[in-house]
C-alpha positions in Angstrom: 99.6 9.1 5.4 101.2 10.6 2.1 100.4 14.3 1.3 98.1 13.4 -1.9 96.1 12.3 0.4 95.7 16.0 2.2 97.0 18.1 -0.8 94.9 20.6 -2.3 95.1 21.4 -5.8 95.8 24.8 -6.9 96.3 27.1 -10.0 99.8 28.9 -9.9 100.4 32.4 -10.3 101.6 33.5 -13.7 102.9 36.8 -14.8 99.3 38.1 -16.4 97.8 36.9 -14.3 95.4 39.9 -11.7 95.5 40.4 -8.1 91.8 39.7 -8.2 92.5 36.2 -10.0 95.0 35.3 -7.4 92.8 36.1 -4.3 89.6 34.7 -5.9 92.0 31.3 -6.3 93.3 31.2 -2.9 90.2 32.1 -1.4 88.7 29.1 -3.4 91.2 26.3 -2.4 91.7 27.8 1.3 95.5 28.7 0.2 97.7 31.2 1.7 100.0 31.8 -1.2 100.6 30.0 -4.6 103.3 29.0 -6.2 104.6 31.6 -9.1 105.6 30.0 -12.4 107.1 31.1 -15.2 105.6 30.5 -19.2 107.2 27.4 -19.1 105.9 25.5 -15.9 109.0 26.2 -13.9 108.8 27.6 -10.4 110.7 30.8 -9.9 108.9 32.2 -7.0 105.5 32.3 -4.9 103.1 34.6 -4.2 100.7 35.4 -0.7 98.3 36.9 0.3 100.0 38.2 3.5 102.8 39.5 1.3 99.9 41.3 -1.3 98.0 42.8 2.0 101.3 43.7 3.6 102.8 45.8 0.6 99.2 47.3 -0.8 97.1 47.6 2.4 99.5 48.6 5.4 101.8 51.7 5.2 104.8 50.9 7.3 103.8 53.4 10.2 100.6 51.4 10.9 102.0 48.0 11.3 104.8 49.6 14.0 102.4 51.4 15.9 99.5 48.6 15.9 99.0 48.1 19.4 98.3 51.4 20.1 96.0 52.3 17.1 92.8 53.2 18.1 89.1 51.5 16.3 88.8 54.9 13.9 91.1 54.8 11.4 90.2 58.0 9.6 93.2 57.6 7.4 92.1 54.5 5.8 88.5 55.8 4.5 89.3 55.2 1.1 90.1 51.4 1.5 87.2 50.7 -1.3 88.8 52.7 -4.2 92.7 51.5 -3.1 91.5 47.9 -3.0 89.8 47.8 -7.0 93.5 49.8 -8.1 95.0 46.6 -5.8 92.9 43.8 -7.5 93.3 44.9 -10.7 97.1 45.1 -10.6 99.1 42.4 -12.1 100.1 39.9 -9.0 104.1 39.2 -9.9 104.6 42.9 -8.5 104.1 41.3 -5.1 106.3 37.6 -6.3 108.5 36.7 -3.5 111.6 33.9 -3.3 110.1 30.7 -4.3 109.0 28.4 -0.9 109.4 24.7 0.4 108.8 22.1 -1.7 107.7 18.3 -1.1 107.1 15.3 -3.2 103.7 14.0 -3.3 104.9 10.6 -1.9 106.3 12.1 0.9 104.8 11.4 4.7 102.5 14.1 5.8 104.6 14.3 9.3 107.4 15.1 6.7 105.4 18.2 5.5 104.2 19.1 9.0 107.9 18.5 10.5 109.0 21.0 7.5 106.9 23.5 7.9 107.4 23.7 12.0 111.3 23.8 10.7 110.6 26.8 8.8 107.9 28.5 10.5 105.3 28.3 8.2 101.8 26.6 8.0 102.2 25.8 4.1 103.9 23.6 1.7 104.0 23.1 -2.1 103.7 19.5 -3.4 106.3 19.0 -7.0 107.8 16.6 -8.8 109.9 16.3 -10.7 109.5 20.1 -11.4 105.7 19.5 -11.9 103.7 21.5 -9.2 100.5 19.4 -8.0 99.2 21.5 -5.3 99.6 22.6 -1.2 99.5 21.2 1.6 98.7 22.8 4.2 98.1 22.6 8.6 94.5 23.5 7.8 94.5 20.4 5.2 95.6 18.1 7.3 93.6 18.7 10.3 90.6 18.4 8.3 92.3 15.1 6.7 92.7 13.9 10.7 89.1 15.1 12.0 87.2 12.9 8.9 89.8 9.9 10.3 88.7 10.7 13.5 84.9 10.6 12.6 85.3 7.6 10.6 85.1 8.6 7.1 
């Protein structure tokens, strides 16, 4: 099985391009993160939505004491009004290093042995410099459970 067969195809994130943009994207093609390119098509970095929650939704202090929070976080009451600032800031303040990459004519068990290498449950499909889409674990199981039921 080659990974056009389980990519998804995706927008990338571009410099004016919105938080809220970049969510409503992801959210769309069931995508943790896209790639980040620059005006010219290249690929200079990626951007997720575990890095954007991380760094606009979760002070430090919460994430080290998680296990012992308690259900009442009084100190996040005004999650509504911080998440419209969030979404409508531009989404390359939260651009990370760029991520894997695979060609499209690559194996899927190339992709999956990739991402087990590297701990992560994603994978961007280029080539030559041309970004097609992700692949992903979630993309592939559904890819195996229509072989399975015979579609």
């Amino acid at each position: 099985m080659k990974l056009d067969q389980i990519m998804i195809p995706t927008k990338t994130a571009t410099r004016d391009m919105s938080v809220r943009e970049f969510v409503l994207e992801c959210t769309r093609a069931n995508a943790p993160g896209l790639p980040f390119t620059t005006p010219s098509g290249r690929i200079s970095g990626r951007v997720t939505l575990k890095n954007v929650f991380k760094k606009s939704c979760l002070p430090d202090y919460i994430v080290e004491t998680a296990r012992i929070l308690g259900d009442q976080l009084t100190c996040l009451d005004d999650i509504e009004g911080k998440t419209k600032e969030m979404m409508d800031s531009p989404v390359e303040s939260f651009m990370q290093e760029p991520h894997l990459t695979i060609k499209a004519d690559a194996a899927a068990l190339k992709a999956l042995a990739m991402m087990e290498q590297n701990d992560t449950s994603y994978i961007f499909v280029v080539d030559d410099g041309q970004y097609f889409g992700v692949a992903t674990i979630q993309s592939l199981a559904r890819k195996l459970a229509s072989i399975d039921q015979g579609n």
